[in-house]
C-alpha positions in Angstrom: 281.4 18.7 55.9 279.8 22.1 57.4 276.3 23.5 55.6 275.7 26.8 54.5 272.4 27.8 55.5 270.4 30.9 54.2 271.7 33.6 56.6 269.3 36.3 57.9 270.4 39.2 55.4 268.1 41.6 57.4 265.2 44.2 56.2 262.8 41.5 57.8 263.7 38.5 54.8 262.6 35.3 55.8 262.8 34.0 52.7 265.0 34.2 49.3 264.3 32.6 45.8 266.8 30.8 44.1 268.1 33.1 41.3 271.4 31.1 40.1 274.2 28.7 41.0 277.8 30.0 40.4 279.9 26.9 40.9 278.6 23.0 40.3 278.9 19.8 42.9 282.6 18.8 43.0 284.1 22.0 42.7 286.8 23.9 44.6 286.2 27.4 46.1 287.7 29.8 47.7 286.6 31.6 50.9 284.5 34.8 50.2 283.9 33.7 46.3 280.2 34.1 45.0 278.4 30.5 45.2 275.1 31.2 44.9 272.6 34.3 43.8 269.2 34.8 45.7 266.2 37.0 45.2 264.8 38.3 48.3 261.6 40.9 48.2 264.2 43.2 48.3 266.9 43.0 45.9 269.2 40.0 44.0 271.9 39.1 46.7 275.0 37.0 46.2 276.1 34.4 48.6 279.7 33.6 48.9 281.7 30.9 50.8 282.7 31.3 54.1 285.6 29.3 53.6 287.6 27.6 50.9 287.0 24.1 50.0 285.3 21.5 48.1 281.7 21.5 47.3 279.4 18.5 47.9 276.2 18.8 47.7 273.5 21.4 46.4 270.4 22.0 47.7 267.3 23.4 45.8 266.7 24.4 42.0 266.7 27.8 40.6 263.3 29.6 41.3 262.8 27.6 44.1 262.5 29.6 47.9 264.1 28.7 50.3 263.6 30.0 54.0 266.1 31.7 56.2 268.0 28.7 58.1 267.6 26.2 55.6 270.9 24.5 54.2 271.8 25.5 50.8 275.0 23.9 50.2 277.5 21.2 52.1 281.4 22.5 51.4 284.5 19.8 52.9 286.9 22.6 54.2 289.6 19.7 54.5 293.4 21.1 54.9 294.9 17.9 54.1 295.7 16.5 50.5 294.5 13.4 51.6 291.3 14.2 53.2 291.1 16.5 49.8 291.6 13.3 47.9 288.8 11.3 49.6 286.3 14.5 49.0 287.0 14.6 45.9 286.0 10.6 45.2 282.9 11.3 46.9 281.8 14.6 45.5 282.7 14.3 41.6 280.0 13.9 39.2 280.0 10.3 37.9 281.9 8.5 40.5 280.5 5.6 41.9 280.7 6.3 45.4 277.8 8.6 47.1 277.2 10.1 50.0 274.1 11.1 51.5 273.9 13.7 53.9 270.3 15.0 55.1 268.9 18.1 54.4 267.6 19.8 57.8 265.1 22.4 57.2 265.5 24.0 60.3 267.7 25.0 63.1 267.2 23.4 66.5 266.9 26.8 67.6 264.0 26.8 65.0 262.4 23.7 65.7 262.1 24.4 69.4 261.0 28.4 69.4 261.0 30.2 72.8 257.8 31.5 74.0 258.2 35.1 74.6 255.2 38.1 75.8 255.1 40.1 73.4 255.0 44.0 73.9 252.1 46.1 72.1 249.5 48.3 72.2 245.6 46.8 72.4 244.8 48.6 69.3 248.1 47.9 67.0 247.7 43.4 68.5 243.4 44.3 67.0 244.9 45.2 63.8 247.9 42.6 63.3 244.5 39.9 64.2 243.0 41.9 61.4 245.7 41.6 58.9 246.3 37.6 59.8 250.2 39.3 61.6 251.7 36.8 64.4 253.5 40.0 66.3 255.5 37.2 67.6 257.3 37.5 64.2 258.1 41.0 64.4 261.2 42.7 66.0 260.3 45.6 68.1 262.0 48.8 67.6 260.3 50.5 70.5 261.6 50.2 74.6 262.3 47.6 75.7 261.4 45.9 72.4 257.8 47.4 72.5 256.2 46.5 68.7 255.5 49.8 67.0 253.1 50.7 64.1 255.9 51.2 61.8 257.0 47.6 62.5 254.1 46.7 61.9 254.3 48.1 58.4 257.2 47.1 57.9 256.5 43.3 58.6 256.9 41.2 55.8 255.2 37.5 57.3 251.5 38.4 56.8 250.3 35.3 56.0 246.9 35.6 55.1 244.3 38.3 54.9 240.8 38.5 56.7 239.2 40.4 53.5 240.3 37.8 51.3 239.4 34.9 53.5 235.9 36.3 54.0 235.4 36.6 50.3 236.6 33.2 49.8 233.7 31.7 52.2 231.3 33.6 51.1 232.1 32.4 47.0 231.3 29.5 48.9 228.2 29.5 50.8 227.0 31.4 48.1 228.4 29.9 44.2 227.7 32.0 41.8 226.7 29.9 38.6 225.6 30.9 35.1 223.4 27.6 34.6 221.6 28.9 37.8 220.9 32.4 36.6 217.3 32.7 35.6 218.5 35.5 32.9 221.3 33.5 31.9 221.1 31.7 28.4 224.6 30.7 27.7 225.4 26.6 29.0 227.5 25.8 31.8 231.3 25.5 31.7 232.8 22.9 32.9 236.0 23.9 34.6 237.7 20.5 34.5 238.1 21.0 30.8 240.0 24.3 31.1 243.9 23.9 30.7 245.6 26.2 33.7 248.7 26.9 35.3 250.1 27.8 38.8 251.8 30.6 38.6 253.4 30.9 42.7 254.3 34.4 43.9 257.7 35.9 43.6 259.2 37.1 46.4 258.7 41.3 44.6 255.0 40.2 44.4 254.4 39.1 47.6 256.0 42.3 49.4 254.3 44.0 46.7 250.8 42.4 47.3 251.0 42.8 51.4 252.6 46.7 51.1 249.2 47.2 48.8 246.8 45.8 50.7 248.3 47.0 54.1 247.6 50.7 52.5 244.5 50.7 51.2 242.6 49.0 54.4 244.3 51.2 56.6 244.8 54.5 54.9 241.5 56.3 53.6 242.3 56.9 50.3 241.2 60.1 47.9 242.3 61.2 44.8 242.9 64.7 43.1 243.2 65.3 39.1 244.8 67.7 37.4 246.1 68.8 33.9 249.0 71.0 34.3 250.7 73.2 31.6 253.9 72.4 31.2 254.8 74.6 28.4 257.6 76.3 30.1 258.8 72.9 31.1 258.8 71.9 27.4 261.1 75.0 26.4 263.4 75.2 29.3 264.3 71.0 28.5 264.6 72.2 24.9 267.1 75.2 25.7 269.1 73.4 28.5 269.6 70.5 25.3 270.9 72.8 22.9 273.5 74.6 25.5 274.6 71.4 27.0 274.1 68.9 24.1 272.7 66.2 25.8 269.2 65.5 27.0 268.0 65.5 30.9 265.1 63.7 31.6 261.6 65.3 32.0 261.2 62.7 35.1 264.7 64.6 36.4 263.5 68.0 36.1 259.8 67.2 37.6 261.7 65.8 40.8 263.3 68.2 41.4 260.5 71.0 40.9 258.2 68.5 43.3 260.9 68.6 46.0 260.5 72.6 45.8 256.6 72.0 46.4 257.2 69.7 49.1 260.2 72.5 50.6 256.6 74.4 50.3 254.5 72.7 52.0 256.4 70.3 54.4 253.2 68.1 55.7 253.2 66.2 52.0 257.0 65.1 53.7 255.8 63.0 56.4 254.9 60.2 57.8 252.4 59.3 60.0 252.1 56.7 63.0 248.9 54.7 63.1 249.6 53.6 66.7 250.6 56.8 68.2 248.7 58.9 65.9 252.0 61.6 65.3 252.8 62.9 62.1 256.6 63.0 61.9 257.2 66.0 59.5 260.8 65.1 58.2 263.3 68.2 57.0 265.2 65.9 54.1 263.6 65.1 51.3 263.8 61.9 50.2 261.7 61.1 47.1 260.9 57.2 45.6 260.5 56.6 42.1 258.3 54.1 41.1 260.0 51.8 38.5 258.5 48.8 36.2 261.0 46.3 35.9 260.8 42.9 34.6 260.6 41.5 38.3 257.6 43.7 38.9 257.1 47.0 40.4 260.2 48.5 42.5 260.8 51.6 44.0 264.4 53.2 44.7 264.6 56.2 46.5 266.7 59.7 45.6 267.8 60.5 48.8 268.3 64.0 49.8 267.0 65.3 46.6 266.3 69.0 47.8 270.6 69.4 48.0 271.3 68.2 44.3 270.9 70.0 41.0 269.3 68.6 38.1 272.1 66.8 36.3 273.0 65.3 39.3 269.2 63.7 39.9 269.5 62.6 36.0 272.7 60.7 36.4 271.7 59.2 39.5 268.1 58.3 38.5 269.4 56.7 35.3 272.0 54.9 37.4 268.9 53.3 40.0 266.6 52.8 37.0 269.3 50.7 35.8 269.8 48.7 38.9 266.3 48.5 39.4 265.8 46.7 36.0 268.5 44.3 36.2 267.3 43.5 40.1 270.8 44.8 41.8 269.0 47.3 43.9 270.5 47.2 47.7 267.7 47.7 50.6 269.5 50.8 51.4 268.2 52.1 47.8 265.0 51.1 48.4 264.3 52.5 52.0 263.5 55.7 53.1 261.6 57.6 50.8 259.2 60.2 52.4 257.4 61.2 49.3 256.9 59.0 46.2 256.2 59.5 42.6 255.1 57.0 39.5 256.1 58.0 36.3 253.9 56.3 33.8 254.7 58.6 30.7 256.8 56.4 28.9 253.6 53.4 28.7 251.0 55.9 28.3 247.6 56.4 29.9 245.5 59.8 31.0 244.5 58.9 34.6 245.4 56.8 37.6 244.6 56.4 41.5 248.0 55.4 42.7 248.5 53.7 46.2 249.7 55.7 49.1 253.4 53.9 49.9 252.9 53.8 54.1 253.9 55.2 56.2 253.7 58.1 53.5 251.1 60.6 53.1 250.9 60.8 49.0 252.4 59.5 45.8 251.9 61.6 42.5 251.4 59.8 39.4 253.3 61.9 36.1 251.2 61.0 32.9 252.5 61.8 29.2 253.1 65.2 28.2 251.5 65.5 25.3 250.3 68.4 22.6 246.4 69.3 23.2 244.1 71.5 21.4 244.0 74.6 24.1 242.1 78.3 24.5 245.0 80.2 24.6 244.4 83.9 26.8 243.6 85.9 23.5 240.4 83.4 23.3 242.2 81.5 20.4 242.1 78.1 19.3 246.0 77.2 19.6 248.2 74.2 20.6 249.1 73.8 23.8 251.8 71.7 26.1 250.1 69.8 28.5 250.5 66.8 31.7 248.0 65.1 33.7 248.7 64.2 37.2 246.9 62.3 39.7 247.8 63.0 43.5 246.2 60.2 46.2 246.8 61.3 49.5 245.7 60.0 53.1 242.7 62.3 53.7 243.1 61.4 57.6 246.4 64.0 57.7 245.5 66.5 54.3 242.4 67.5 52.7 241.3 68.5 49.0 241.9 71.8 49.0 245.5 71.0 49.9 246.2 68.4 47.1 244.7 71.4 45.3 247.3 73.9 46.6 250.1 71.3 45.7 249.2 70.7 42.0 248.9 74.6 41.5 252.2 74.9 43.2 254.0 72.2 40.7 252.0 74.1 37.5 253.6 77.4 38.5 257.4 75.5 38.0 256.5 73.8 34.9 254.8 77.0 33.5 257.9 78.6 34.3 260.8 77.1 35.6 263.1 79.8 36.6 261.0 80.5 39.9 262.2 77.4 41.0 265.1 79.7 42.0 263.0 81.8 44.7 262.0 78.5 46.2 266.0 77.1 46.8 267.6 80.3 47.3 
């Protein structure tokens, strides 16, 4: 009998979580047929056989993670009838005969790891000590294996944080307690009556929670608002309806118009290296789109966005919104992206102060367009079209007065769309 493990599917997974089984104990497969599905942080994955036979034993219950290297299922690949026979005795449900076989949790290869110096920069091994990163983890993409700043970022093994450690000593040394407030006039609750549930992590979350935190202690983060008029962008989605007879997104049209600001100014297109302090300027324009999904927040990318026309973003943002909801997003669709934006008109809200995606530079958040009361240029109380945005940016590599600039530059496509022609000609 030969285990299957949890390979190394790559993107820097260590783990996976247990989505669903596809076949039960007993059953015959063939080679290359789906056995198992697994979340990872980046996507669901399924795991087929590498070989036809019977399987015997399964390992772990849906939801539950499981680490790279760990056995997931036992399969008897026996090319005899009569060694089929004898599997079969021993693997069907209800038979009295059992067989036990033990579940390793690591390779020897784990269980004995090689000592190896690692390659980095004093600064970038100060700030991995920060963030509670063992570089030993991390694959270098530099020479010679040299760990960069993107790996860094990139690292998905950060087990603890320093902020959050502090602050749980210090609830300690210091309990805060109602019953010891001298102001305080409501009694003391005691905590052992209060019903609670743990609630673990998913994988999504947990990329999600060390991307977050990652960006906001090392990017300085500022925030520009804006209310656009979006009039013109209102009309133009109305016309384009009527002569094509079906309906293209507002989010479709406002990507591409944002690609055309970022053709505009080309340092909102970058990224930046903490370690070697370089902004890498990039000539495609690849944009994410923040997505809520049932699994939590994802974000695919449109690659090469600035080449493609408007119905060709709608049908393939549709197409990754979908993906993205049902979890079948591959890490190629969610790597990439030079520029991101969150759409949050379809829940609602006025304002937000999104967080910078690293090694990014800014992320616009798109609010509801909506109808407003407006001073139209006659001095006239009239109705108006109109959008809020909210642009964080990494004041380190662009100032106010340039997220300034780039709202302006996106009002004067939704005002009117047509000199979006200027800009790609």
């Amino acid at each position: 009998m030969i285990p299957f493990r949890l390979p190394d599917i790559g993107e820097g997974v260590t783990e996976a979580e247990i989505v669903k089984w596809l076949v039960r104990e007993g059953e015959i497969v063939t080679q290359d047929q789906p056995v198992i599905e697994v979340q990872t942080d980046k996507a669901v994955v399924e795991l087929p056989s590498p070989q036809a036979g019977r399987i015997c034993q399964l390992y772990g219950h849906v939801n539950e993670t499981v680490k790279v290297g760990e056995a997931l299922f036992y399969i008897d690949s026996a090319t005899h009838q009569d060694q089929a026979d004898d599997t079969k005795s021993i693997c069907e449900v209800g038979n009295q005969q059992t067989v036990t076989i033990p579940h390793h949790k690591s390779t020897q290869s784990q269980s004995q790891p090689q000592t190896q110096k690692v390659l980095a920069s004093p600064a970038l091994r100060k700030r991995a000590r920060q963030l509670g990163i063992d570089l030993a983890l991390l694959k270098g993409s530099g020479p010679r294996g040299r760990v960069l700043q993107s790996d860094l970022e990139k690292q998905q093994n950060i087990v603890s944080s320093p902020i959050c450690a502090t602050q749980a000593e210090e609830s300690h040394d210091h309990p805060i307690s109602s019953s010891h407030s001298p102001h305080s006039s409501s009694p003391s609750i005691n905590t052992s009556e209060i019903e609670t549930i743990q609630i673990p992590l998913t994988p999504i979350r947990k990329v999600i929670s060390r991307r977050l935190l990652l960006s906001t202690t090392t990017k300085p983060h500022a925030t520009h608002f804006d209310q656009l008029d979006v009039s013109g962008l209102v009309r133009w989605r109305a016309q384009s309806t009527q002569l094509n007879g079906s309906k293209i997104s507002y989010t479709a049209i406002l990507l591409k118009m944002i690609s055309c600001v970022l053709k505009q100014y080309p340092l909102w297109n970058s990224h930046f290296d903490e370690e070697e302090q370089i902004i890498h300027q990039h000539s495609s324009i690849h944009i994410g789109v923040a997505t809520d999904t049932p699994q939590g927040l994802l974000v695919p990318v449109m690659k090469e966005i600035g080449q493609k026309n408007i119905t060709d973003i709608s049908r393939e943002l549709q197409d990754l919104t979908t993906l993205a909801r049902s979890g079948r997003l591959g890490p190629h669709q969610m790597t990439g992206s030079t520029f991101t934006i969150s759409n949050a008109g379809a829940l609602g809200g006025e304002w937000a102060t999104p967080i910078i995606q690293s090694p990014e530079i800014g992320i616009l958040a798109i609010h509801p367009i909506r109808q407003i009361p407006i001073v139209n240029e006659l001095s006239e109380l009239a109705v108006g079209w109109r959008m809020n945005v909210s642009l964080s940016f990494d004041h380190r590599i662009v100032d106010g007065a340039d997220a300034i600039r780039f709202t302006e530059a996106l009002q004067i496509f939704t005002q009117e769309p047509s000199k979006m022609l200027s800009i790609l000609s």
